[in-house]
C-alpha positions in Angstrom: -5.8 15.4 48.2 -3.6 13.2 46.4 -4.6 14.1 42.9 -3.7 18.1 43.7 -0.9 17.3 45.9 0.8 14.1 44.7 2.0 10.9 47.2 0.3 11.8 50.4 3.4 10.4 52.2 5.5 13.2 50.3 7.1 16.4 51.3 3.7 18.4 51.5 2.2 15.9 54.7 5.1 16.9 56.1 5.2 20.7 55.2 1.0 20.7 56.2 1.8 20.3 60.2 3.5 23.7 59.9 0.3 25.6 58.5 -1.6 27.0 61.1 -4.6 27.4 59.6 -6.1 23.8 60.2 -4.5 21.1 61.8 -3.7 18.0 61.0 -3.3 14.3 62.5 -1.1 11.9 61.7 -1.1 7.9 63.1 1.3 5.0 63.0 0.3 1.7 63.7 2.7 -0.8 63.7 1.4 -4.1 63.7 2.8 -7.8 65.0 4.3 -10.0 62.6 5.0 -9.8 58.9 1.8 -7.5 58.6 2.4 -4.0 57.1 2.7 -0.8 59.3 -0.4 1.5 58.7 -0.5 5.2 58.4 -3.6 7.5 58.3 -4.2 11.2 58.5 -6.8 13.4 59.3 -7.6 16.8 58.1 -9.5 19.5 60.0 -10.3 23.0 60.0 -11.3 24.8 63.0 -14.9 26.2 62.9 -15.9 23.9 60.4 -18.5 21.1 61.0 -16.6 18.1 59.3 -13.2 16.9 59.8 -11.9 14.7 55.9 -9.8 11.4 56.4 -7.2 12.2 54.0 -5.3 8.8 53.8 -4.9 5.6 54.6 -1.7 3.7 53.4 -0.2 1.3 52.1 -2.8 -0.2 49.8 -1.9 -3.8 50.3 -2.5 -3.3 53.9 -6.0 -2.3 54.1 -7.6 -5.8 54.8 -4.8 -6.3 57.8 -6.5 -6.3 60.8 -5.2 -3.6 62.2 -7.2 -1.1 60.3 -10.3 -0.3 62.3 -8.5 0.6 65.3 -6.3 3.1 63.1 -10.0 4.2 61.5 -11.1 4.9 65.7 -8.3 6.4 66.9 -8.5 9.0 63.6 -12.3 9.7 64.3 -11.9 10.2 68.1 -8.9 12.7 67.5 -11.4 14.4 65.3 -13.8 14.8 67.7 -11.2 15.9 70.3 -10.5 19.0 67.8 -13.9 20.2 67.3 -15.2 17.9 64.6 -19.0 17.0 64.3 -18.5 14.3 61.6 -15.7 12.7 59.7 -15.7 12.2 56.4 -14.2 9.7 53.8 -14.4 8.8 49.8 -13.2 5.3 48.8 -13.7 3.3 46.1 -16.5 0.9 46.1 -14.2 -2.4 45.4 -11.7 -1.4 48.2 -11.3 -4.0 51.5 -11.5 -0.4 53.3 -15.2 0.1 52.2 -16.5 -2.8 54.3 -14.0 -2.3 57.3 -15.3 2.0 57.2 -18.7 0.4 57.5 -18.0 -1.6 60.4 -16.7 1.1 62.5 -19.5 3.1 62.1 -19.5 4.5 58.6 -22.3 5.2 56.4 -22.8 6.0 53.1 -24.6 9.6 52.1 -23.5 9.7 48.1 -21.6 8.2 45.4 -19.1 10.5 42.7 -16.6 9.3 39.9 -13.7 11.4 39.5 -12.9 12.9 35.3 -9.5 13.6 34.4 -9.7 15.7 31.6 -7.2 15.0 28.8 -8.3 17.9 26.6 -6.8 21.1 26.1 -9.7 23.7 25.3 -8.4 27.0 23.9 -9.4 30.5 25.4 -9.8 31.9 22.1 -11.9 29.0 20.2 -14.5 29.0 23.6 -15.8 32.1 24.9 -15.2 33.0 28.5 -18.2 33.0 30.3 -17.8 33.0 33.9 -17.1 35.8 37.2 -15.3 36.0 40.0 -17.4 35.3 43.0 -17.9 38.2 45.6 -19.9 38.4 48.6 -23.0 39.9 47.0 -23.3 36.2 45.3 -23.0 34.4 49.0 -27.0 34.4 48.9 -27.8 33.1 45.4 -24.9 30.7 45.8 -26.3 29.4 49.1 -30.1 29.0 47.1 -28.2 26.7 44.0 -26.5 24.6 46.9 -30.1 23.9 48.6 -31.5 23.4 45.5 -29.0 20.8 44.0 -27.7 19.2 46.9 -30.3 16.4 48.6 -30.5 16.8 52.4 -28.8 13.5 53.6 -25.6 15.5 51.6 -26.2 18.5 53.3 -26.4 17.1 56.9 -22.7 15.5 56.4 -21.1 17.5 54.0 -22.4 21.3 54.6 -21.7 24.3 52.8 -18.7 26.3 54.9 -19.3 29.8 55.5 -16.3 31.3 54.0 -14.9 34.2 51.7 -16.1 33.5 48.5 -13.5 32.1 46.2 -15.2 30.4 42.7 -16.6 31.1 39.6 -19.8 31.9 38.9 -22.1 31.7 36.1 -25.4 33.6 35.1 -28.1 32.7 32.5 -31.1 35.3 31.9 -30.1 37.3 35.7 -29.7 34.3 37.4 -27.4 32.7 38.6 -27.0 29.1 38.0 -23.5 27.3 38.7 -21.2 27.8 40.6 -17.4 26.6 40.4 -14.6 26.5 43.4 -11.4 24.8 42.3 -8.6 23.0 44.5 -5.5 24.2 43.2 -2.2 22.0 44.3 1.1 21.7 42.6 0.6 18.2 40.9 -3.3 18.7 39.8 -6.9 20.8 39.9 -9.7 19.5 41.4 -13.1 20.8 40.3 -16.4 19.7 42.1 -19.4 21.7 40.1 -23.1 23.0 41.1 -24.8 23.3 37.9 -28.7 23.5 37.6 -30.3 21.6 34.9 -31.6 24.7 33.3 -28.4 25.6 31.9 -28.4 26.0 27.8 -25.5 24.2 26.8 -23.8 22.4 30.0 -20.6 21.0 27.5 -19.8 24.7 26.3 -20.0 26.3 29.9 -17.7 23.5 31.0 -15.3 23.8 28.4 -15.2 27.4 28.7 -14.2 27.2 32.5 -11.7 24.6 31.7 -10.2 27.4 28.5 -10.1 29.7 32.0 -7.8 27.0 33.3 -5.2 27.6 30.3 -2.0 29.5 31.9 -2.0 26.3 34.8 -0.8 23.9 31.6 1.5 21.1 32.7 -1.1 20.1 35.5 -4.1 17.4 35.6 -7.5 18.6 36.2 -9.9 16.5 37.9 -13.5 16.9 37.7 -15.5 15.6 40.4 -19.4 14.6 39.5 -21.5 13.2 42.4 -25.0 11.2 42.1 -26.9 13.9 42.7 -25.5 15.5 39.3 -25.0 12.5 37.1 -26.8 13.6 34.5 -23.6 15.8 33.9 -21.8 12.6 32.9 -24.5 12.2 29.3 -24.4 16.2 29.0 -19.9 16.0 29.3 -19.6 12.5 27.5 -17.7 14.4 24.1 -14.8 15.6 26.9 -11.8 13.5 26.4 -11.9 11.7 29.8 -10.3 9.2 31.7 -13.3 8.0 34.4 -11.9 6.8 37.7 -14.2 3.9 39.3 -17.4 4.7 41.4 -16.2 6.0 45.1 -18.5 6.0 48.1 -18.9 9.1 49.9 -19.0 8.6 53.6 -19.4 9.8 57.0 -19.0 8.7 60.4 -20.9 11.3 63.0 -19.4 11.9 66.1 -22.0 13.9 67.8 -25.4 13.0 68.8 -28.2 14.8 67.8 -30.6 16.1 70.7 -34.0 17.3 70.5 -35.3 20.3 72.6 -38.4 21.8 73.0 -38.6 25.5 72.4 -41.8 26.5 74.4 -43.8 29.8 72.9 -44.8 32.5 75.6 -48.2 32.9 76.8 -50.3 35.7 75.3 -53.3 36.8 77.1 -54.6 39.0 74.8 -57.7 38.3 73.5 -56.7 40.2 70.1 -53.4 38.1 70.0 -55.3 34.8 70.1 -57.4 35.7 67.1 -57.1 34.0 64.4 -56.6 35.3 61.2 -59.0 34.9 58.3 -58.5 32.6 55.8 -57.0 34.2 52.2 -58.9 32.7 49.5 -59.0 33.2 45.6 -62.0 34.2 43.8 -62.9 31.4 43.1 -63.1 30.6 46.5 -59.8 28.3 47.0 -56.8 28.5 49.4 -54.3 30.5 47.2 -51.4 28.5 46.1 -47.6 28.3 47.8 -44.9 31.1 47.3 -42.5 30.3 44.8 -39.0 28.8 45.9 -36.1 31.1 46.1 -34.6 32.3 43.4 -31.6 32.1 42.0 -31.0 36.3 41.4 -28.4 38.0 42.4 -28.8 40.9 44.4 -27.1 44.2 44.4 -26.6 47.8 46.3 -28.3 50.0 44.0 -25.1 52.1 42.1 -23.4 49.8 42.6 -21.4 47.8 39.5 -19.3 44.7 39.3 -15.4 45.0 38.0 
């Protein structure tokens, strides 16, 4: 939050308890003697599976003692509100890293934020990307199952939400997917991009030519482990690479198994069991194809 919204301490973590669409937590923790008081906020959206530790300041106080219990009392007000997990991205080299660990942490990725130093004009790179509308929730959903490793999925899930982004489509299908963060001191970009994509650098730098009327603003580009071979396809962008952050989670729910018992059928017809399908050649047929990546519309109907 602090490269779209500036110093987290500033006017907006103030003006972000009046919203009402998600709440948010703020703690103080004063500590005894000459060491630093510590403040840390919490971010969370009702209906949404993860609650995102937003900050943790000052910086020179962040080996002091005093900051796993401020880490606890941020993940159990989580909880309180509805939250499943908590999540948190830190740099690798931080004293927080080892302390998040120790109160119950763990790490499910790794990303490196870009801030992009060039300007790309509208009219030198063609503009190649759509609005995103509910007809591409499906498709969308497919590239994020496809891309996204399940260890990601299970702590960072796709929201169910009005659609938002940019798309992209190569040859009918669709394959990347774009939602920016906008705030008043930056734009944060965190792409799904398949592999099969043409040229990765042009489609980039057209979405960034899109970005052209939000001049006098940073834009950050967020690329995780699971797409780092973006970072060979985007190295002729004019970049300035932050240092490797850990992507982490604390889960504050425990997962129970249950059995779901199927109904007795008595039927000797229903107990049959079908015949075997094989090819001519007499072997089992092979697997259905994986989803694909099309998207889907209401017969007349066109996109504006």
């Amino acid at each position: 939050m602090s490269l779209t919204r500036g110093n987290p301490v500033g006017a907006w973590a103030v003006l972000d308890n009046l919203r009402l669409e998600y709440g948010s937590y703020t703690k103080v923790l004063r500590q005894n003697g000459n060491l630093p008081t510590l403040i840390g906020q919490m971010h969370y959206t009702p209906g949404e599976r993860a609650a995102r530790l937003s900050f943790v300041t000052p910086d020179h106080g962040l080996d002091s003692p005093g900051l796993a219990a401020l880490l606890e009392s941020l993940a159990w007000e989580a909880g309180e509100r509805g939250a499943c997990s908590l999540l948190a991205e830190v740099e690798e080299s931080s004293p927080a890293f080892e302390v998040l660990r120790r109160v119950g942490f763990s790490v499910y990725g790794w990303q490196r934020v870009w801030k992009i130093n060039e300007r790309v004009s509208s009219i030198s790179t063609p503009y190649v990307w759509e609005a995103a509308n509910d007809l591409d929730a499906v498709p969308i959903r497919a590239l994020y199952q496809a891309l996204v490793p399940p260890l990601v999925q299970g702590a960072d899930p796709m929201v169910e939400r009005a659609l938002t982004g940019l798309v992209y489509e190569q040859t009918g299908e669709l394959l990347a997917y774009i939602e920016p963060t906008y705030g008043p001191r930056g734009i944060y970009l965190q792409p799904l991009i398949h592999p099969a994509v043409d040229d990765v650098l042009r489609l980039v730098r057209s979405f960034l030519g899109g970005l052209s009327f939000h001049l006098g603003r940073p834009v950050y580009l967020s690329i995780r482990s699971y797409q780092a071979w973006l970072e060979n396809a985007l190295s002729e962008l004019d970049v300035d690479v932050s240092e490797r952050q850990a992507l982490l989670v604390k889960h504050l729910v425990v997962q129970q198994r249950s059995p779901a018992f199927a109904a007795a059928r008595n039927s000797t017809f229903e107990n049959r069991q079908p015949a075997m399908m094989v090819t001519p050649n007499g072997e089992p047929p092979l697997p259905l194809a994986p989803t694909s990546f099309k998207r889907s519309q209401p017969e007349n109907l066109s996109r504006n």
